[in-house]
N, C-alpha and C positions, 0 to 999 in steps of 0.2 A: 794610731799608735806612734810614738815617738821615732825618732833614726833608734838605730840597730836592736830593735824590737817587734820584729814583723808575723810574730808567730804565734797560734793559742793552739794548744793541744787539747784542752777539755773545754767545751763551750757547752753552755743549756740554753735549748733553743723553740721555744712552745711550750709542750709538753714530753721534752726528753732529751738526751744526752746524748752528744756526738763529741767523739775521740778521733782522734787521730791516729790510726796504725802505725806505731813504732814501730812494728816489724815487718813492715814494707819497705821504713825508710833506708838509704838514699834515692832508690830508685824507683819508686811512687808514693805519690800523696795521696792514701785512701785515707777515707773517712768510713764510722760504722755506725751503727746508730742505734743506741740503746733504750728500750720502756721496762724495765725490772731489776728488781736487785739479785738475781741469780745469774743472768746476763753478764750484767756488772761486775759482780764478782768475779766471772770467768775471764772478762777482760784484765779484770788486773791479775790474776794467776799468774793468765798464758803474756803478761808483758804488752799487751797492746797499749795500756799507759804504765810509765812506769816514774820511781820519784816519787820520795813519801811524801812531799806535799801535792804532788799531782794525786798521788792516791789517795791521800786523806781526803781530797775535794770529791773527786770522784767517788769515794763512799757514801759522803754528804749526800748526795743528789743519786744515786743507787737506792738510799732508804727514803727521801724525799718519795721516789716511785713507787715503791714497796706499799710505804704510808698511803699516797695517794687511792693506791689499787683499793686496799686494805680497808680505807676509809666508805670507798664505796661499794664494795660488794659486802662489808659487815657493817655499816652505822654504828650498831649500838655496842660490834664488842672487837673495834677494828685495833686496837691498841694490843691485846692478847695475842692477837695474831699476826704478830711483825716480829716474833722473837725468830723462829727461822731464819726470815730474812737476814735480820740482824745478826747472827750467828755463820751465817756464811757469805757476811763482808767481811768480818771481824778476822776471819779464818781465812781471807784470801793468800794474804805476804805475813807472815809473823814477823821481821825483824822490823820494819818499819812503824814506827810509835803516831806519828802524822795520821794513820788510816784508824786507831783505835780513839785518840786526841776527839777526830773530827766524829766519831761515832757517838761518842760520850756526850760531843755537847747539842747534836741531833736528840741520842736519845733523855737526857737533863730536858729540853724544849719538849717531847713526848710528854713527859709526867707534868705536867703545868697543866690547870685547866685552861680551857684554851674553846672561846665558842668558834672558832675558825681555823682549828691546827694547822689542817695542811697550808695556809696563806702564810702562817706561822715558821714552820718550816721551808719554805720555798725562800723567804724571806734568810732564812737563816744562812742555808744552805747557799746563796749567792753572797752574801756577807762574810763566810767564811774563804772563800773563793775570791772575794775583792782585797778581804784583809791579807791575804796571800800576796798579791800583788802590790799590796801595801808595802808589805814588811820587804819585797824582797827590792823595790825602789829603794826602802831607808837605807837596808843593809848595803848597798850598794856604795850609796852615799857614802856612809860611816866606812868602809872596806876601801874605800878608792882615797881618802884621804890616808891612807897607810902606807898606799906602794908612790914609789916615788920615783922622775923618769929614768926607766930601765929597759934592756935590752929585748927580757923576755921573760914571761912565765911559763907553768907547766899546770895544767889538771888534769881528774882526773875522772873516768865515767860520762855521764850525763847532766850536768847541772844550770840547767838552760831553761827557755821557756817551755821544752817539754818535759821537764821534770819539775813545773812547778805550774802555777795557776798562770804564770805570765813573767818575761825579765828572767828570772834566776834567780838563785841564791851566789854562787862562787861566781858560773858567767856572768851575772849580773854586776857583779864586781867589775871581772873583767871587761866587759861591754862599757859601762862608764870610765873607767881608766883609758882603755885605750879612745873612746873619745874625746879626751882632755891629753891625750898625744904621749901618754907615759907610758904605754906598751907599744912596741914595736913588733912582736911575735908571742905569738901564742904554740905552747906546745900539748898534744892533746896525745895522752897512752890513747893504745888501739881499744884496751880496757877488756880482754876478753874474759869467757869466751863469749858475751855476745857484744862483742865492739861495739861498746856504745858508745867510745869514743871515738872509731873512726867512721860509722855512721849515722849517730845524730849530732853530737860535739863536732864533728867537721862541718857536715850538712848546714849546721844553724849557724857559727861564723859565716861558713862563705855563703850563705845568703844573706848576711849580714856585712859582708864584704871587710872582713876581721881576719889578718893575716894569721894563716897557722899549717901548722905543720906534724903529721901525726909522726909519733915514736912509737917502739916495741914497747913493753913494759919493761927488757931487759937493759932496754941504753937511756933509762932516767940515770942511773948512777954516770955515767959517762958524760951526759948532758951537763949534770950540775959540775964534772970535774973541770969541764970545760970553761966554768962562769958564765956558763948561756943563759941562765935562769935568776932569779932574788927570791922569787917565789915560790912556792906550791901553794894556788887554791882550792878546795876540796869541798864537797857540799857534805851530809850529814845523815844518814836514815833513824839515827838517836842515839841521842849524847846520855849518857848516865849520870848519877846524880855528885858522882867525885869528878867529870872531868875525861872521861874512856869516851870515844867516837866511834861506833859504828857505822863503818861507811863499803863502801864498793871492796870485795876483797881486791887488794892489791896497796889499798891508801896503807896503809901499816907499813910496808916495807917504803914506802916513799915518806915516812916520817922520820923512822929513823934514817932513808941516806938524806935527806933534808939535814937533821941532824949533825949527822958526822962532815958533809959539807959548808956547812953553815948557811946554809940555806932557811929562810921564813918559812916556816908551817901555818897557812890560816886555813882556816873553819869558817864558812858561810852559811848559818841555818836559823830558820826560825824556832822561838822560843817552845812552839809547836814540840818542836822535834828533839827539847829535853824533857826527862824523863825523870823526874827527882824519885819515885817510887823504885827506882831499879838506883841498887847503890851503887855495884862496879859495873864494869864492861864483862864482866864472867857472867851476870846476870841476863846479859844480853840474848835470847835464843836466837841462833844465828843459821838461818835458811840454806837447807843444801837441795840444791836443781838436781836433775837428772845427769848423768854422767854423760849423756846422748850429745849435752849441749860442747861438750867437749869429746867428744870422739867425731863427733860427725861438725862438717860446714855448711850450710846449705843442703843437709838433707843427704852430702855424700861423705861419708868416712873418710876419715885422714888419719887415723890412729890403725897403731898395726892390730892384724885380727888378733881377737878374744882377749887385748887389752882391758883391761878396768879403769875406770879414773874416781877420782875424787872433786866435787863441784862446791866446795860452800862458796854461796852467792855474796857474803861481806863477811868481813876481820875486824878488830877491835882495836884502833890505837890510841898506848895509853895517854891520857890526860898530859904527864910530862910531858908526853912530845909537840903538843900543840904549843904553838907560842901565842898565836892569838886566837879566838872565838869572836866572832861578828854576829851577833843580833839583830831584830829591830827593836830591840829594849837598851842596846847599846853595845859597847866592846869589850872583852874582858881578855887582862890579860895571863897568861899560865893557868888556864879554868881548873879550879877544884871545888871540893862540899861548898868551902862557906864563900866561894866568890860566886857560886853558881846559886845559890839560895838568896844569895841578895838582888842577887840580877832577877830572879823568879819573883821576889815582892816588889819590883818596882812596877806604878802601873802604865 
């Protein structure tokens, strides 16, 4: 692997799939190891991978196993009996568009006659997982020729090699920038409540030896007042077909103080992860966790007794506030219907 890219989170290896435990991370590297798509599925619920392009891959290769199973204990009627499976990858994360993407075009390769499916599939499902890494080198590219040398940026969440096939979407960005000497500091929200910015976004800089520095979520505004920042980079779980972003809740109020600062809003995601079927961001259904995740830390409560909370797990900000979207189809700038339709036909 190149410098500051030392990490794969979803690997397939023989006959089956190993993850990386995100919810170990900072404080150990387990691995688990997966042969089913029920398995599968459960990994990505409970967050052991998380990242709709990490999870769209990981879906891929969940039904790749399914199929395979499927294939040989029924021969003749293994295709009839994959819908299950398929119905409870499909149902794992609703907001993330990346995990239905990569299901759709598993199950498109399914209806094909095919004298060797599962070769078919296995084939696919590592092609889908390479293109990932593909797109998120271009985008990188295309994204790093935009910032220009500065003192510092800000993201947000996890948008790294564990939230995607390899590289990043936004980090990935960021990772080539500051190797060509234009970032000086990286700033990383904590992203609660389950900080995955201050324990995999910290985690995967400083083993990448990328200066950074975690903030509250409440001192971005303070941050930008300060001029510390140009930027805000931000990765995607699925963009609507006007130009609205679904991403980690919290990205929406850092667009508009991005905004009112005069701060850069960009967008890092694959073309995967627009959604031209879903018109606004209201369309979006928008996943609420367990209130647990926020009353409790580690399993011990921090909130006062018989409090309630409220958890939706991402927010929708609108299309205005992005200034730029980053592709590996290309850049677009103020994304709406007909810039984001043209960008979808180009091949």
């Amino acid at each position: 692997m190149p410098p500051n890219d030392t990490i794969r989170a979803v690997e397939w290896k023989d006959n089956h799939l190993i993850l990386l435990d995100q919810r170990k991370l900072p404080h150990a590297e387990q691995y688990i190891q997966l042969y089913n798509a029920e398995d599968t599925a459960e990994a990505i619920r409970n967050m052991v991978v998380r990242g709709a392009p990490a999870i769209g891959i990981t879906a891929a290769y969940g039904l790749l196993m399914a199929a395979r199973k499927a294939f040989k204990q029924y021969p003749h009627d293994w295709r009839s009996r994959l819908q299950p499976d398929i119905d409870v990858l499909a149902a794992a994360r609703p907001t993330a568009i990346n995990l239905h993407w990569a299901l759709q075009r598993m199950i498109t390769a399914l209806d094909e006659e095919d004298p060797e499916p599962i070769n078919t599939l296995m084939a696919l499902a590592q092609r889908i997982h390479q293109e990932d890494i593909d797109a998120n080198h271009r985008m990188a590219f295309l994204g790093n020729e935009l910032i220009k040398p500065t003192h510092g940026v800000l993201t947000h969440c996890n948008t790294g090699s564990l939230a995607t096939g390899g590289y990043g979407t936004a980090l990935g960005v960021i990772r080539t920038a500051y190797s060509e000497g234009k970032i000086e500091q990286v700033y990383a929200d904590e992203t609660r409540p389950w900080w995955q910015g201050s324990r995999l976004t910290a985690w995967e800089l400083m083993r990448d030896k990328i200066p950074t520095q975690l903030i509250c979520e409440g001192a971005a505004a303070h941050l930008m007042k300060l001029g510390k920042i140009s930027w805000v980079v931000v990765g995607a779980d699925r963009i609507a077909a006007n130009g609205d972003v679904a991403n980690k809740i919290g990205t929406y109020s850092l667009a508009v103080l991005a905004r009112f600062h005069g701060v850069r809003f960009m967008v890092v995601a694959p073309t995967s992860t627009i959604d031209m079927n879903t018109l606004t961001g209201e369309q979006i259904p928008i996943e609420e966790r367990s209130p647990d995740e926020i009353l409790n830390v580690n399993q011990q409560r921090i909130a006062a007794p018989q409090v309630s909370a409220w958890n939706p797990a991402f927010d929708v900000t609108p299309g205005k506030l992005v200034d730029i979207l980053v592709t590996e189809k290309g850049i677009v700038v103020r994304p709406d219907n007909e810039k984001l339709s043209s960008l979808m036909q180009r091949s």
